[in-house]
C-alpha positions in Angstrom: -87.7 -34.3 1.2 -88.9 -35.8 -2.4 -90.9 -34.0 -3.7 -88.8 -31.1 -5.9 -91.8 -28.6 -5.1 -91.1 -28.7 -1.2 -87.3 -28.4 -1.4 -87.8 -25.7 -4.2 -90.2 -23.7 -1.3 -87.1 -24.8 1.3 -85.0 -23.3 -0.8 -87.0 -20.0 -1.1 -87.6 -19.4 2.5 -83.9 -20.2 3.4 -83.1 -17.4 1.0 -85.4 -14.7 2.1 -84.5 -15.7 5.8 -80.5 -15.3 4.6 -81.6 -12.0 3.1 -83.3 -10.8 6.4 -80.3 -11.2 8.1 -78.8 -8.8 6.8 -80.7 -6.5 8.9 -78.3 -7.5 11.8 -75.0 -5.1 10.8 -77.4 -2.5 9.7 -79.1 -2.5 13.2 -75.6 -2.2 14.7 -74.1 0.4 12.6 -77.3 2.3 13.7 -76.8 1.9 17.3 -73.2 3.7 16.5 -74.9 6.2 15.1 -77.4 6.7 17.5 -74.9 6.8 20.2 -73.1 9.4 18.3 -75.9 12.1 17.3 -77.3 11.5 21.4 -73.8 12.4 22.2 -73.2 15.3 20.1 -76.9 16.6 21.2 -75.5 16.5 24.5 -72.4 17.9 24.1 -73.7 21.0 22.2 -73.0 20.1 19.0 -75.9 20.1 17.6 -79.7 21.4 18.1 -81.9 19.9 21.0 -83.9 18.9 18.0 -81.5 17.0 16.2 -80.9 15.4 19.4 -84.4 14.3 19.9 -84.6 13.5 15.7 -81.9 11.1 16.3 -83.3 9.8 19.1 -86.3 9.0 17.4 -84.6 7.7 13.8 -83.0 5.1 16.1 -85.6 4.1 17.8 -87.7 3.7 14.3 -84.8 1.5 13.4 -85.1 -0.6 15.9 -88.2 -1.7 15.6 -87.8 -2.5 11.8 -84.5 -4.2 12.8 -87.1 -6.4 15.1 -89.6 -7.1 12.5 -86.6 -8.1 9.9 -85.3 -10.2 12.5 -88.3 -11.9 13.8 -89.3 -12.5 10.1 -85.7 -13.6 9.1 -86.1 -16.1 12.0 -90.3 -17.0 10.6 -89.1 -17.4 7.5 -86.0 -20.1 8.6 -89.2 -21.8 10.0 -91.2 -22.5 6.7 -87.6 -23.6 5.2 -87.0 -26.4 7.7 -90.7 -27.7 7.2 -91.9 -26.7 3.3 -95.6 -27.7 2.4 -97.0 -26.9 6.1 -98.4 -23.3 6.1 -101.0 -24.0 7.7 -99.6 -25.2 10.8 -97.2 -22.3 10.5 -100.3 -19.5 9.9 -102.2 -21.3 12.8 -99.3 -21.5 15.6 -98.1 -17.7 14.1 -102.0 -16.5 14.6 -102.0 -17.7 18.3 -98.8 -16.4 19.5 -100.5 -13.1 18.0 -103.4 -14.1 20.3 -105.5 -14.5 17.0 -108.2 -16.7 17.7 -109.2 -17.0 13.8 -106.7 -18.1 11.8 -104.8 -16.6 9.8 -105.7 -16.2 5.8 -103.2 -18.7 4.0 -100.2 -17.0 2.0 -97.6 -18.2 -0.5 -94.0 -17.3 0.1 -94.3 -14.4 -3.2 -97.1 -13.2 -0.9 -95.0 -13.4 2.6 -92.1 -12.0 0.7 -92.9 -7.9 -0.2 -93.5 -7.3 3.6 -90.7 -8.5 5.1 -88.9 -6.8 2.3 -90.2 -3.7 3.6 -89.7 -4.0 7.1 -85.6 -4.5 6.2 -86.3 -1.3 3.6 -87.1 1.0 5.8 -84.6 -0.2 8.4 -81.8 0.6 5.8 -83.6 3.8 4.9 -83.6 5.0 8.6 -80.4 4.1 8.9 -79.3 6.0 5.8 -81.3 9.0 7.4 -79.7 8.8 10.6 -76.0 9.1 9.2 -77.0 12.3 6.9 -78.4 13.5 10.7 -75.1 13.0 12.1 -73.4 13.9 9.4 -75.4 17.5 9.2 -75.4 17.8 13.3 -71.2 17.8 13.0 -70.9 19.6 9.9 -73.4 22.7 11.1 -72.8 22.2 14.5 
């Protein structure tokens, strides 16, 4: 790879694909603590409610933990093979079952959205332990 605009774009997309993955040890400390505010919602420690919140913090997690994952994993894509978007948007719009495809992005453009998706997993995540932490401290 030559041309110092390709590897600069190879260099981007590994970057945002390493930052992604940080998603993964956030994903399991939130399984822990999903297993924990289940468990004390069972055990009585807590409010059926806070059961059934916790419940549904982890499962809100997982799905942004899915979305950084899958995105981390897109993104690793468009590092190994820089200048081809529009392969990538075409063969990304079918396994959506697009049959248009899909509007061409920049990385900058690509980048704020898989941002969020590992934002809000660490928010969630940050939720669920103040859960927890409320469900043994009033419970």
């Amino acid at each position: 790879m030559a041309d110092p605009h390709l590897r600069e774009q190879a260099t981007q997309a590994g970057v945002m694909a390493s930052f992604l993955h940080v998603g993964a040890p956030v994903d399991h400390a939130s399984s822990l603590l999903l297993a924990l505010g289940v468990l004390c919602a069972l055990l009585g420690h807590a409010a059926p409610l806070a059961g059934l919140l916790a419940l549904l913090l982890g499962l809100g997690e997982k799905y942004f933990a899915w979305r950084a994952a899958l995105d981390a994993e897109l993104f690793a894509v468009l590092a190994r093979d820089p200048g081809n978007e529009a392969a990538f948007d075409t063969a990304l719009g079918a396994c959506m079952g697009r049959g248009t495809p899909m509007p061409q992005r920049t990385l900058a453009q690509r980048w704020p959205g898989a941002r969020r998706f590992l934002l809000w997993q660490i928010g969630l995540v940050l939720a669920q332990a103040l859960l927890l932490a409320a469900m043994l401290l009033l419970g």
